[in-house]
C-alpha positions in Angstrom: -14.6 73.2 -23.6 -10.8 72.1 -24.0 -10.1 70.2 -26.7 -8.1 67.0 -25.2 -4.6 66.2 -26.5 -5.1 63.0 -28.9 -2.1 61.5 -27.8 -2.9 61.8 -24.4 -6.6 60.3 -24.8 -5.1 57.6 -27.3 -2.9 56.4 -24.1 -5.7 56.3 -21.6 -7.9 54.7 -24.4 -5.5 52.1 -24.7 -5.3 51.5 -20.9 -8.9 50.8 -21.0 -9.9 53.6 -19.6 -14.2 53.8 -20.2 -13.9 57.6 -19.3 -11.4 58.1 -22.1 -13.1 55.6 -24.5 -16.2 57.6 -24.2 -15.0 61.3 -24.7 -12.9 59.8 -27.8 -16.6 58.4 -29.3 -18.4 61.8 -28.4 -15.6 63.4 -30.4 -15.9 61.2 -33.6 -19.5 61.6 -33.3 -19.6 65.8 -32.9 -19.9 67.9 -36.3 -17.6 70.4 -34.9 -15.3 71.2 -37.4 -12.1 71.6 -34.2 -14.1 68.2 -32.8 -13.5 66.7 -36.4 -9.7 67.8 -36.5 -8.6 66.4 -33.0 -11.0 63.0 -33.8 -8.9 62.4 -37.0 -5.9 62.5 -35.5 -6.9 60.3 -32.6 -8.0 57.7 -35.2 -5.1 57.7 -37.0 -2.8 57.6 -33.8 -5.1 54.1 -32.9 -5.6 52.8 -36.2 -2.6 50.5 -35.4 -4.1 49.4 -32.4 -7.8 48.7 -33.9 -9.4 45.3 -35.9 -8.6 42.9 -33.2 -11.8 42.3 -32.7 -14.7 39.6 -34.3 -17.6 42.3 -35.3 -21.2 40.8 -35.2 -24.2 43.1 -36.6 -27.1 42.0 -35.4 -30.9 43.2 -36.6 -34.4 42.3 -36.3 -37.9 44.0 -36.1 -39.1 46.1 -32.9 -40.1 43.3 -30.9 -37.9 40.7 -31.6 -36.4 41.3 -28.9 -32.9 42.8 -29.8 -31.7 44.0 -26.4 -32.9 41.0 -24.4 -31.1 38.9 -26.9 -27.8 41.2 -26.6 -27.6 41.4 -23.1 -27.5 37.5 -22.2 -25.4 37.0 -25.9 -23.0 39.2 -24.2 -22.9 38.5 -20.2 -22.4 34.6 -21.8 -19.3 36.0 -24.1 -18.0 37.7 -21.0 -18.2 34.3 -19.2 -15.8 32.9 -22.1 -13.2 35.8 -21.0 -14.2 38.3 -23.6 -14.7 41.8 -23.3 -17.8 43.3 -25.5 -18.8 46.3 -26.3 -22.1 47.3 -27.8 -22.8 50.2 -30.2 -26.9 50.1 -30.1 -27.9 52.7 -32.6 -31.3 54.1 -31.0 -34.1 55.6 -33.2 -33.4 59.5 -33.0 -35.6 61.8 -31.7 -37.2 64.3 -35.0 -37.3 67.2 -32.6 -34.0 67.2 -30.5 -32.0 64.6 -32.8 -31.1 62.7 -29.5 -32.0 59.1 -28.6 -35.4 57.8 -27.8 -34.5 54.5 -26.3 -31.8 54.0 -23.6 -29.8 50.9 -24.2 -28.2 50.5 -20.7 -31.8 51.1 -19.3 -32.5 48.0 -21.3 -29.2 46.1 -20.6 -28.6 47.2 -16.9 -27.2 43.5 -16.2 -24.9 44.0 -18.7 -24.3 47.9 -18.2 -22.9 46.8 -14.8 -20.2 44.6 -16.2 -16.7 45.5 -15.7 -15.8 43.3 -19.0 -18.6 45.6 -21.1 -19.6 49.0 -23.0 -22.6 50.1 -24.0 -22.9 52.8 -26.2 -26.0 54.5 -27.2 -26.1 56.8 -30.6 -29.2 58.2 -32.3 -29.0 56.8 -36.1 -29.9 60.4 -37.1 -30.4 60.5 -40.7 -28.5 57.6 -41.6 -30.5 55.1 -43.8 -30.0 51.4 -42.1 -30.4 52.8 -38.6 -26.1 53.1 -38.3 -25.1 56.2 -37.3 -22.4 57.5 -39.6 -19.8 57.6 -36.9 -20.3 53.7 -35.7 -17.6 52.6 -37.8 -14.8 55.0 -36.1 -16.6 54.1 -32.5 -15.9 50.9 -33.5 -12.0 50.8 -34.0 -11.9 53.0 -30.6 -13.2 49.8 -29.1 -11.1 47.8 -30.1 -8.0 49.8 -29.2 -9.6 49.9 -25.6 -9.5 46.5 -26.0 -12.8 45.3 -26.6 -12.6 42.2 -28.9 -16.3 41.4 -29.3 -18.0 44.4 -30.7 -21.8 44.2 -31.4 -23.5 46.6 -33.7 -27.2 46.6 -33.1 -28.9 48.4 -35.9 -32.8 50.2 -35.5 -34.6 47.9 -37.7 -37.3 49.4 -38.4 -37.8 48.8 -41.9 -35.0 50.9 -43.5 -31.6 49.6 -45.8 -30.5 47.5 -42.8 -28.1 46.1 -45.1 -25.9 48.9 -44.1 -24.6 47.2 -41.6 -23.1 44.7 -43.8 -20.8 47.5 -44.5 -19.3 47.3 -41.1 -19.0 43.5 -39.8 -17.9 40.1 -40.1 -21.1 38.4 -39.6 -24.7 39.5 -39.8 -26.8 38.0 -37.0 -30.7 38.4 -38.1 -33.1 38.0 -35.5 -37.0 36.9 -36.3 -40.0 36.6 -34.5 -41.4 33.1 -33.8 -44.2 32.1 -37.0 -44.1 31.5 -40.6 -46.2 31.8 -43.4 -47.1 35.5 -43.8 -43.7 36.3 -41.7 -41.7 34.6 -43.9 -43.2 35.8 -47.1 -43.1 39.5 -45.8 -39.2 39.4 -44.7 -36.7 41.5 -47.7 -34.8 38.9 -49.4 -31.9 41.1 -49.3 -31.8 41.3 -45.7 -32.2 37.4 -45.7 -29.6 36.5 -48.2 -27.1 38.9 -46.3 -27.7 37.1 -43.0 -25.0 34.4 -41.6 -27.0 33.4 -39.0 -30.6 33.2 -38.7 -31.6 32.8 -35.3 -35.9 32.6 -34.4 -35.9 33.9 -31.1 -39.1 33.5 -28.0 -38.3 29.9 -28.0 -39.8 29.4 -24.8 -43.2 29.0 -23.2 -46.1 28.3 -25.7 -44.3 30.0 -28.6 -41.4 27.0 -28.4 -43.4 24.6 -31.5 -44.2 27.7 -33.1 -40.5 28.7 -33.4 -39.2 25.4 -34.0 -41.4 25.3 -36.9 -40.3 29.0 -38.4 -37.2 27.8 -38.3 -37.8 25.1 -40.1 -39.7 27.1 -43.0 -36.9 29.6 -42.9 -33.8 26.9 -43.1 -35.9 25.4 -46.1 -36.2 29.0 -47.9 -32.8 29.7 -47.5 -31.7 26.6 -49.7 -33.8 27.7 -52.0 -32.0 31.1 -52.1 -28.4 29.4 -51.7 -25.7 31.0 -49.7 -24.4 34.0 -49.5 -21.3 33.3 -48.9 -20.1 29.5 -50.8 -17.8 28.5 -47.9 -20.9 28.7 -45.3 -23.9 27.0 -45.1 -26.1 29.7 -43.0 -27.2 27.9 -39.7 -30.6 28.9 -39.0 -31.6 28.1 -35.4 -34.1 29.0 -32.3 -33.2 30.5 -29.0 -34.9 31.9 -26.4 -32.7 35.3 -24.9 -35.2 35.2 -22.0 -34.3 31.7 -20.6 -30.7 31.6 -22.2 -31.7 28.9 -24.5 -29.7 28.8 -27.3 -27.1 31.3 -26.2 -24.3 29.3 -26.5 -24.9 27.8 -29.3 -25.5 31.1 -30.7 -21.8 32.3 -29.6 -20.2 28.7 -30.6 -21.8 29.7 -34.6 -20.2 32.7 -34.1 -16.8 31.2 -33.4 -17.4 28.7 -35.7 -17.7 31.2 -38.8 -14.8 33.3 -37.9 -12.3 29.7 -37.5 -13.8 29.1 -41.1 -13.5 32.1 -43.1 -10.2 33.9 -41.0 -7.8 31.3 -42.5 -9.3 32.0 -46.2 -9.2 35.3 -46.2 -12.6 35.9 -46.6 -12.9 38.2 -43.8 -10.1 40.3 -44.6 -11.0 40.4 -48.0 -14.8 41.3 -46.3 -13.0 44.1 -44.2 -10.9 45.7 -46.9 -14.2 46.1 -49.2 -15.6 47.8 -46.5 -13.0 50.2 -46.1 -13.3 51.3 -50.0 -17.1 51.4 -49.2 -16.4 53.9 -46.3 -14.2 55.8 -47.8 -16.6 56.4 -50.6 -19.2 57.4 -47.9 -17.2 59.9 -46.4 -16.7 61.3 -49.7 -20.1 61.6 -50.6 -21.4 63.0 -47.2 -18.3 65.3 -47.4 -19.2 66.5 -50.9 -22.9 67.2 -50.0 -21.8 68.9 -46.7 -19.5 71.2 -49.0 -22.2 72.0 -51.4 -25.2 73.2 -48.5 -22.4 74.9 -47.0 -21.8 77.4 -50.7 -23.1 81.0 -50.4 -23.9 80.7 -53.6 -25.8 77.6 -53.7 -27.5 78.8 -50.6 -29.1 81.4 -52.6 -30.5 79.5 -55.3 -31.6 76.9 -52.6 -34.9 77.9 -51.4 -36.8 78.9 -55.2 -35.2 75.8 -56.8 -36.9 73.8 -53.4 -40.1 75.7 -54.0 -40.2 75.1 -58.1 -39.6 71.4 -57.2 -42.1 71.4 -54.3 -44.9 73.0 -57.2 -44.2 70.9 -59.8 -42.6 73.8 -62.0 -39.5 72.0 -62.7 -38.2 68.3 -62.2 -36.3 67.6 -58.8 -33.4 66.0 -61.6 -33.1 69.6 -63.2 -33.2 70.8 -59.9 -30.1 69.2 -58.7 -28.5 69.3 -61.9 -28.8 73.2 -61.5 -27.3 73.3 -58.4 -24.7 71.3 -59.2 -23.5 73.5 -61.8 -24.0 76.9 -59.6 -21.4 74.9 -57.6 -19.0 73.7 -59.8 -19.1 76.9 -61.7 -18.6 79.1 -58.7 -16.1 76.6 -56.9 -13.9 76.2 -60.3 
């Protein structure tokens, strides 16, 4: 394969070109180290042109019915002369690493929109279900001129905290029903959401939502709010019959024309950028240290020792840290 010119895909990127937009994401996402090279310098060369956009994570339990809610949040944002683009990170495959779920199988109304991208990436070992490149996939977006970028995490019962880490706002999505629903949901997943939305309002599930919203907006006062200059709205919507779709987007809009102006999301977006350098560095540091001959060699015994209970996994990595340090000073 020919490794593209970043300049060159920078420029088409920043025509809009989908093609370009999605050879630029497949390079940020490949672990090859010429890949890695040429994606660096395409980021830097669009970093100017990036954070236009209002970044909404959105998570929920399998079930709650994530893509359903996406696709008509999104064809409804479109309607409002927006252009979205959805990274969906899919549970990954243990054998192949690959996707198991097809996002634009499960959003082909939206897939077909000229004003959308949808973006499938397997969350791969990445705790919160966010694949480690979502963050760069994310500013190629918005050079291409995306200014609504959705992040939909896995959620299946890892840190999705994570995606904190890369939005404005944190959309949480919950099944109609309280009682043993509410009592079971993290309270740091909770206390990180700025909206709360109970979706399945429809049908013969429409009291029982109504009333799980009502349990959830009262046990959010009692954990207070996140963040002092919003009250998190906690509302029901049904992503099957549109109900509660615009209001949905008009929270959205809300929360961005109250926190822009005090510099709360700036300040949001600059802590995020420490937080991802430090990421880099620590996925870069243990990428350096499997990589050591030397550590290799000591690998597979200390593994086995820790795996028999002969020594602690601590003394373990303390060893190995030193058989690097030692041989790398």
């Amino acid at each position: 394969m020919t490794l593209p010119d970043p300049e060159a895909l920078a420029g088409r990127i920043r025509a809009g070109d989908r093609r370009a937009l999605a050879q630029g994401i497949t390079l940020v996402e490949s672990t090859r180290v010429d890949h890695r090279a040429v994606a660096d310098t395409l980021l830097q060369i669009l970093l100017p042109n990036a954070g236009g956009s209002i970044r909404i994570g959105i998570t929920g339990v399998p079930g709650v019915g994530k893509s359903t809610f996406i696709e008509a949040f999104g064809l409804h944002v479109i309607g409002r002369d927006h252009r979205v683009a959805v990274l969906a990170v899919d549970p990954s495959s243990k054998r192949s690493g690959g996707s198991i779920l097809g996002d634009k199988t499960r959003m082909p109304e939206l897939s077909r929109n000229d004003a959308a991208f949808i973006r499938p990436s397997p969350a791969g070992e990445t705790l919160g279900g966010v694949a480690r490149r979502t963050r760069e996939a994310m500013l190629l977006c918005e050079a291409a001129g995306f200014d609504v970028i959705v992040v939909e995490t896995v959620g299946v019962g890892q840190s999705e905290t994570a995606v904190a880490d890369l939005t404005d706002l944190f959309v949480l999505l919950l099944l109609p029903g309280g009682g043993d629903e509410l009592q079971g949901l993290k309270r740091g997943i909770v206390e990180m959401a700025d909206i709360v939305l109970v979706n399945k309002d429809d049908g013969e599930l429409s009291d029982v939502a109504q009333r799980a919203a009502s349990e959830y907006r009262a046990a959010l006062h009692l954990l207070g709010a996140g963040t002092p200059e919003w009250p998190v709205p906690v509302a029901t919507c049904s992503a099957l019959t549109g109900k509660g779709i615009d209001e949905a987007w008009i929270w959205v809009e809300t929360f961005r024309a109250t926190l822009e102006p005090t510099g709360a999301i700036a300040a949001r977006r600059a802590a995020q950028a420490r937080a991802w350098m430090w990421s880099e560095i620590r996925e870069g540091l243990t990428e350096t240290l499997v990589a050591s001959p030397h550590v290799a060699a000591c690998l597979p015994a200390l593994e086995a020792d820790v795996a028999a209970g002969r020594i602690t996994p601590a003394a373990a990595a303390r060893t190995l840290l030193e058989t690097f340090i030692g041989k790398s000073g």
